[in-house]
N, C-alpha and C positions, 0 to 999 in steps of 0.2 A: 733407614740409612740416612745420615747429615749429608744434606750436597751442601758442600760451597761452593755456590758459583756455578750453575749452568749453561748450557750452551748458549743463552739467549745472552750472556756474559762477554762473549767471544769476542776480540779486538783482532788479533791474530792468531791461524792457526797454521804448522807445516812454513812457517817463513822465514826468511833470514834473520838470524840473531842480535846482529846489530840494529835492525831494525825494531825489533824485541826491547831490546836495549837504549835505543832511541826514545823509545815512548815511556818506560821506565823512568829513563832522566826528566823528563817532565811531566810524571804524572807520581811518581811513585817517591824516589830519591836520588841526590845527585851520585852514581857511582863510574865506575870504570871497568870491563869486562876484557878476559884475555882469555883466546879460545886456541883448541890445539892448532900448526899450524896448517895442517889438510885436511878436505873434506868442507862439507856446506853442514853443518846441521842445522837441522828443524825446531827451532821453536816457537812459542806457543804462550799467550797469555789473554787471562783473561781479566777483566776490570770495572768495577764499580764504584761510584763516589757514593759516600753515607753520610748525610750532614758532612760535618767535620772529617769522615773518616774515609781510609782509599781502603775500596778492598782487592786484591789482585790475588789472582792466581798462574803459577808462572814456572814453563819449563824449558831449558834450551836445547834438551835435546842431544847436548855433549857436556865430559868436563867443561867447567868454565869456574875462572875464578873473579871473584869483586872484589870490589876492592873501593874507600872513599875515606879522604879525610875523618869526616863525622860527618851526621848527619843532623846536629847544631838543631834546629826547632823541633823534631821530631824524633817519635821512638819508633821503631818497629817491630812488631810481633810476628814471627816467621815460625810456622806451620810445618814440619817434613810431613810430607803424603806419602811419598817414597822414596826410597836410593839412599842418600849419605850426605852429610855438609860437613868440612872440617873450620871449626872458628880458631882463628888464631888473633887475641885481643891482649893485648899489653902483654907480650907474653907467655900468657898461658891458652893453651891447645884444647880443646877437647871436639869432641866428634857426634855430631848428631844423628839420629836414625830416626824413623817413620812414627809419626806418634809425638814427639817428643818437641819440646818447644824453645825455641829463642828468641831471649827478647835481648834488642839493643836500643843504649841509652843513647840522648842527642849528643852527647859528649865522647862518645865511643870511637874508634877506628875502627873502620871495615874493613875485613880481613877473611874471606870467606869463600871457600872450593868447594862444589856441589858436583855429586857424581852424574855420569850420561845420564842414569835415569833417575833423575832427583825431579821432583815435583814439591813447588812447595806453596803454600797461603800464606800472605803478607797483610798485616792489617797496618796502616800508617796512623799512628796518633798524633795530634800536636800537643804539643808542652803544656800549654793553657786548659787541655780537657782535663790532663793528670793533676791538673793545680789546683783547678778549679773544683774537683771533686775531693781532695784534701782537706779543702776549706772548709764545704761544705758538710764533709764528717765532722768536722773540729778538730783534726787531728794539727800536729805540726806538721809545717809546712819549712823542711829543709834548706837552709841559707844559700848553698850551692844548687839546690834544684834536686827533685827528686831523682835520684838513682835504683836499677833496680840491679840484686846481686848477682853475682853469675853465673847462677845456680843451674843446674839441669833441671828440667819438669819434665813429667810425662802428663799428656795429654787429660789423659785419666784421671790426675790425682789433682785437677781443677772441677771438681764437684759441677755440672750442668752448663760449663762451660761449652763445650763441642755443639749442644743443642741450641743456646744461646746466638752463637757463630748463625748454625742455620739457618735458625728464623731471621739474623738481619741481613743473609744473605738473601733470603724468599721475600724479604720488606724491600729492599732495596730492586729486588728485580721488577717488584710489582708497584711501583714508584708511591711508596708509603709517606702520609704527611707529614709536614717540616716537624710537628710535636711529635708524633710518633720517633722518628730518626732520633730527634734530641732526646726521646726519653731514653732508646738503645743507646745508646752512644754513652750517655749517664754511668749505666748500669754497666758495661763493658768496663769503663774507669775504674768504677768501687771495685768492680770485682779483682780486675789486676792489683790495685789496692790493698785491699784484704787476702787475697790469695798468695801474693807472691811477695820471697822477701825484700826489702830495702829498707833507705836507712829512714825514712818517714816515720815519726812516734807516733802509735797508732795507742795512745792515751788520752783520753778527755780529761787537763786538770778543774775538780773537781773543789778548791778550797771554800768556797763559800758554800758548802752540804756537807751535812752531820755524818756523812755516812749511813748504811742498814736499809735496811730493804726498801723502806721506803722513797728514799733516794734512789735507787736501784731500778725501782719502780717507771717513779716519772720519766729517769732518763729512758727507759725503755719506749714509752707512750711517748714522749718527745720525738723518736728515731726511727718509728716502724717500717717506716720507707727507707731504711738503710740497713746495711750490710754491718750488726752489732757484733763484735767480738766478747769473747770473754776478758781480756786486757782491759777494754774497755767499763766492763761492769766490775771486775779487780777494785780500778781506780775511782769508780763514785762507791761502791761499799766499802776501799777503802780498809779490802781482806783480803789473805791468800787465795788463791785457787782454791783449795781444800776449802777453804772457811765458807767462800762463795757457795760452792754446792751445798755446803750444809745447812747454811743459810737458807735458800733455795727449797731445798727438802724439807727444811720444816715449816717454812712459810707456806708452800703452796705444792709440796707432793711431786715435783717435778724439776729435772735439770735447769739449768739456765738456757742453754738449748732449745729444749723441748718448750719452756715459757714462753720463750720468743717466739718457737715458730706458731705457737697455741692463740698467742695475741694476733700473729699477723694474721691467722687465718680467720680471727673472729673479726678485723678489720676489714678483711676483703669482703667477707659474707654481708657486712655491714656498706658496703661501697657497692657493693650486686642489688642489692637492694635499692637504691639510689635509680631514679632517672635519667639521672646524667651519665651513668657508667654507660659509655661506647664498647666495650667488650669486655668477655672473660678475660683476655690474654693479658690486653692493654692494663685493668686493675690488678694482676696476677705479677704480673712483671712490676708496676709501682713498688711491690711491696719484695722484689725480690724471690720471687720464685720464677726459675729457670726451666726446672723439667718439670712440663705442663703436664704429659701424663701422671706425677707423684702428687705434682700439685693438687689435679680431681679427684684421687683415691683417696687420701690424705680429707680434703676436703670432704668428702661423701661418707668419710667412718665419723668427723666431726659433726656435719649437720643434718648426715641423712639424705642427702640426696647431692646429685653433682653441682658445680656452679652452674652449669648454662641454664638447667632448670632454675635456678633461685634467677638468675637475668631476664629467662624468658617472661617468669610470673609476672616479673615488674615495666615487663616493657608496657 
């Protein structure tokens, strides 16, 4: 089971909401809370800073609605664990449930009613992480700033995400080094990124390369440490979807996909190998693998034995 956020996490628990509320405004985002008017409810939050990133977990306990301007440097990623949110943003209404995920842009209004028993996980980004890892893809970088759509997701349908969350929720508890955090915090970006939609062209222009696989190729070995798209390899081959895989299959017997993840994994075995690899995890995560158990099985039909073995030989 993913904890995010254990007990050892606890700021307040069973306390007044405003006070909840209080710490929020200065640790989390500037907002405004209106609660029924009888009765004390209980709530309850819990808080960790990660590099750059807040992470909280937070429940009041009763209806309560927020409410803020925008939240101008920052986005926020909100988790339901339990109960209900209803978002009402320029407009349009929809209603969240357990599982399921919201993100808001720093340009946004908040406008948001969470049921008595709503619990939810809040990750606060700043602007310059989402920018900075745009860059860093090659992707464009939006005149206005990135936005992302306001689309529903379920929890689920972000591929290793949930496990990701917990391992930097277990780093941050266990006061993990300042590279360590920078590398999570990386990897959290791409993957918002590459996961979810917005208006960022997530294209590498390609004009000075021929196109064909060759080209295909090098950008691949250029990128191993990044979250490749098919759009991406589209634009240096410079062919449809179709064309790509076909491409693909005849050059080398395997999807574009499967390529990628085949190079990454001969890159890792090749970095376990290394003296200087500090852990499995650590070169595991570089290269974009999230769920560490597929990652070793994966890994152990490829080389024949698990990574820690191929780290321990070399240590």
């Amino acid at each position: 089971m993913t904890v995010l956020l254990s007990e050892r996490s606890q700021i307040f628990q069973g306390a007044d909401a405003y006070a909840v509320s209080d710490y929020v405004n200065q640790h989390v985002g500037s907002h405004c809370i209106r609660l029924p008017p009888r009765g004390r409810p209980m709530a309850s939050i819990s808080h960790r800073t990660f590099s750059s990133l807040d992470l909280c977990r937070i429940s009041y306990g009763a209806p309560v609605r927020v409410t803020s301007v925008a939240l101008e440097s920052i986005y926020h990623l909100q988790i339901l664990l339990t109960g209900h949110c209803r978002s009402d943003s320029r407009g349009e209404e929809q209603v969240f449930g357990p599982g399921e995920i919201l993100l808001i842009n720093p340009d946004d209004p908040v406008d948001l009613t969470y049921s008595a028993d709503c619990e939810k996980f809040i990750i606060k980004l700043p602007v310059r992480l989402l920018e900075n890892a745009c860059l860093a893809q090659h992707w464009t970088l939006p005149q206005p700033g990135i936005r992302f759509a306001a689309a529903r997701h379920a929890l689920s349908e972000l591929g290793g995400f949930l496990p990701l969350l917990g391992l930097i929720c277990h780093e941050a508890e266990n006061a993990a080094e300042p590279q360590v955090q920078d590398l999570y915090e990386r990897i959290v970006a791409n993957k918002l990124l590459a996961l979810l939609a917005s208006n960022v062209l997530r294209v590498v222009p390609q004009a000075a390369q021929g196109g064909g696989f060759e080209a295909v190729r090098e950008f691949i070995e250029g990128h191993l440490g990044e979250d490749i798209s098919i759009e991406q390899l589209m634009a240096v081959a410079k062919v449809s979807e179709r064309s790509l895989y076909s491409l693909f299959e005849r050059q080398v017997g395997l999807s574009p996909r499967d390529y990628v993840r085949r190079r990454k994994l001969e890159q890792v075995h090749a970095r376990l190998q290394l003296s200087t690899a500090r852990s499995v995890t650590e070169v595991a995560l570089d290269y974009g693998f999230m769920h560490l158990g597929r990652f070793s099985e994966a890994y152990r039909k490829r080389f024949g034995e698990l990574p820690s073995q191929t780290w321990k030989r070399h240590r």
